[in-house]
C-alpha positions in Angstrom: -38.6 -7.0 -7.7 -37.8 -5.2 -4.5 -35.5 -8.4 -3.6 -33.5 -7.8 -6.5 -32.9 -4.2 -5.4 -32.0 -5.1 -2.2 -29.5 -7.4 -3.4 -27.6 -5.3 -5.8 -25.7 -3.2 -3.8 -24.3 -6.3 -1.8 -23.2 -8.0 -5.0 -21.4 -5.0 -6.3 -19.6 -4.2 -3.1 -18.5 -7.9 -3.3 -16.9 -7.8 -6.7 -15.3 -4.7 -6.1 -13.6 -6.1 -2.7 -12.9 -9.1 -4.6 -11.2 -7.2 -7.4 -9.1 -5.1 -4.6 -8.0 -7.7 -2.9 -6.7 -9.3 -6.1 -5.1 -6.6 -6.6 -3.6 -6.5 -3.6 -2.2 -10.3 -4.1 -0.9 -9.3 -7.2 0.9 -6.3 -6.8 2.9 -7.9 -4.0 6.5 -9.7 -4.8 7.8 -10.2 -8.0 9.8 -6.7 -9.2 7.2 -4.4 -7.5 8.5 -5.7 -4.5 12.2 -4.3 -5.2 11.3 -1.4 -6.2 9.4 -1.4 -3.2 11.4 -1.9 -0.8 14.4 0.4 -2.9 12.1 3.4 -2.0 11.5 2.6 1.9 15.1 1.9 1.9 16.1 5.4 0.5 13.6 6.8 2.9 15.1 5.3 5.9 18.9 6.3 4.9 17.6 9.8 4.1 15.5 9.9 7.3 18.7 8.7 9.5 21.0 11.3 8.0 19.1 14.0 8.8 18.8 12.8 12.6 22.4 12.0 12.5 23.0 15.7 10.9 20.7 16.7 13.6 22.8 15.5 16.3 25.6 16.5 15.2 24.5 20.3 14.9 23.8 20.3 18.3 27.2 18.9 20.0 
């Protein structure tokens, strides 16, 4: 029996990496991805109008 509990814990780490990567595959494209890329998006034009803000504070 000691073969059987040293194969558990390999097993279960496999279906759960199996089950995230699924995920993973998933959860990319489709309307996840544009709502995605709608927040990075937002991020970057917020982050560039503060530097340009930035700059122009300081001239």
């Amino acid at each position: 029996m000691e073969y059987v509990s040293a194969l558990v814990p390999p097993v279960v780490m496999a279906v759960f990496f199996i089950g995230l990567i699924r995920v993973i595959v998933k959860t990319q494209g489709g309307s996840n991805k544009a709502k995605e890329d709608a927040v990075v998006d937002a991020a970057l034009a917020r982050a560039e109008s503060a530097r340009q803000t930035s700059t122009k504070a300081e001239a």
